[in-house]
C-alpha positions, 0 to 999 in steps of 0.5 A: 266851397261848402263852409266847413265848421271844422276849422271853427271847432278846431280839426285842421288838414293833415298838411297842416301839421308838422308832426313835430312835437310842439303846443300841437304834441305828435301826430301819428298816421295809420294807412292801408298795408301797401297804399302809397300814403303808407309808403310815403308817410313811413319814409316821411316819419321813422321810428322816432329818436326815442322808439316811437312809431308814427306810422302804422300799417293796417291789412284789412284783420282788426284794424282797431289793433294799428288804430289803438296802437297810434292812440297809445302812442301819444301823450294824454294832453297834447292835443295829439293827432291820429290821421286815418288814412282812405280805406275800408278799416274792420274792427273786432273791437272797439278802439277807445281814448281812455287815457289820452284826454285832448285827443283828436282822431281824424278820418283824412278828407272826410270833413269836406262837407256841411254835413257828414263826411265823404267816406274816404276812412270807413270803420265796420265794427265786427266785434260786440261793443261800441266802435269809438269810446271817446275820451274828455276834450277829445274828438272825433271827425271825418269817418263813415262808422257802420256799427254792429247790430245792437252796439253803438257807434260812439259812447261817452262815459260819466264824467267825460266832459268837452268832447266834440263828435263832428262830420261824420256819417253813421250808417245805423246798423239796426237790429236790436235796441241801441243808441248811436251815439251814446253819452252815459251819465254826465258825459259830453257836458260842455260838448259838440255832437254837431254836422254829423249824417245818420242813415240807416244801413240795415233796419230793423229796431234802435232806441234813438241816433243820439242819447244824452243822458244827465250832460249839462250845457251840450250842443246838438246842432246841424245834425241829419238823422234818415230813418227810412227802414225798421223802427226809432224811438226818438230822433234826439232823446235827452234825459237829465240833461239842461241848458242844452242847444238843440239847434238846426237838426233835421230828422226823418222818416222818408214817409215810407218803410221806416218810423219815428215815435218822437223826433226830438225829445227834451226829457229829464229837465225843463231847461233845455231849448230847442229851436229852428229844427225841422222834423219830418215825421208824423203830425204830433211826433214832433217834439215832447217835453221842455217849457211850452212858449219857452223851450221850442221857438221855430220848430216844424214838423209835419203838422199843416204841411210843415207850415204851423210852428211848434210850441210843444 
């Protein structure tokens, strides 16, 4: 079995919570109208004593209406969950945390592998914004996120610390200039983007999979980004950013249709480390800013046929 890094960032198994309100708070479900998890887990969780309702039915129309509606349900703090269950979700608009801080949404079985997910809960974003807008010490783990051209997948607001983005697969819908997954100002300080799949769906232009802008102290690790169509400015782009880990990331092109002008990029400060990541773009579009000899230890792109480490 696949070690899962889920279990050391906190997700847990569905089977694995009571549902009872406790140090874990609620958890809420939200499943296909007409699916056998739906039948079960309605009869399994009825409306609450005091008028909650933990299961929610989604029929395939802006889906993010029953996603939202478990969201609102819970109480900010809790670590309350919100299981998806399998199928294909369309959004009209973006499902957001706001509010609900120590949050984590979960795509059921999709945390099965070292990277990425299997797929098993999908979000197709419809609507013009971002797909997830996450929320401070809050998490998101386990879906297929196919986002509209020119949105994001996930954003992160200034000032929204210690969220944790893990297995999940992102198909890139290109098109226009956007950032995958974005994180404004100091937000994600403190935080994971870690063991998540990026492959481009639809071609075309993006600015970069993941944007950290001025976040201190944020962890990108064990991240797979494939751009084999249309264009990428940078793989991993930070900004302001320092005493970030960028770690184990592998990032490429395919060396065929699709293009990367930097793979990874440590802008903005100079304390920022990148080691042991594997780039496979042109030679020289590896990597640019940090400290030469201090910020990248055991780097490779594909300069020598990947075997020279790269220093800058």
């Amino acid at each position: 079995m696949p070690y899962n890094i889920n279990s050391g960032y906190g997700a847990v198994s569905a089977h694995s919570v009571t549902g009872a309100s406790g140090p874990i708070g609620k958890t809420f479900h939200v499943c296909k109208a007409g699916s056998n998890a739906y039948a079960y887990l309605s009869a399994l969780y009825p409306v609450d004593s005091d008028g909650v309702v933990r299961v929610y039915a989604a029929d395939g129309v802006a889906d993010e209406v029953e996603i939202q509606a478990a969201i609102d349900a819970a109480k900010g703090g809790t670590n309350a969950y919100v299981f998806v269950y399998a199928g294909a979700y369309t959004l009209a608009a973006a499902i957001t945390m706001a509010g609900k801080s120590s949050l984590h949404l979960v795509g059921v079985n999709g945390g099965g592998c070292d990277v990425g997910c299997v797929g098993a809960a999908a979000l197709t974003q419809g609507g013009s914004c971002a797909v997830v807008i996450m929320e401070a010490y809050g998490e998101l783990t386990g879906f297929q996120i196919i986002n509209k051209a020119g949105y994001p997948a996930v954003t992160m607001a200034d000032g929204k610390w210690r969220a944790n983005i893990h297995h999940n697969y992102f198909h890139m819908t290109q098109g226009t200039a956007c950032n995958i997954i974005d994180c404004a100002g100091t937000g994600m300080a403190h935080g994971y983007i870690c063991n998540n799949k990026f492959q481009t769906y639809v071609g075309g232009a993006i600015t970069s999979a993941i944007t950290v802008y001025g976040a201190f102290s944020v962890t990108i690790a064990n991240n797979w980004i494939n751009n084999h169509s249309g264009t990428m400015d940078v793989g991993i782009e930070l900004n302001a950013s320092a005493q970030a880990m960028i770690v184990n990331n592998i990032v490429s092109d395919d060396g065929g249709a699709g293009t990367i002008t930097v793979a990874i990029a440590l802008g903005g400060s100079a304390m920022n480390t990148a080691i042991n990541n594997r780039v496979a773009v042109l030679s020289g579009r590896g990597f640019t800013g940090g400290t030469v000899n201090r910020s990248f230890v055991d780097n490779r792109d594909a300069a020598a046929g990947g075997e020279t480490c790269i220093e800058t």
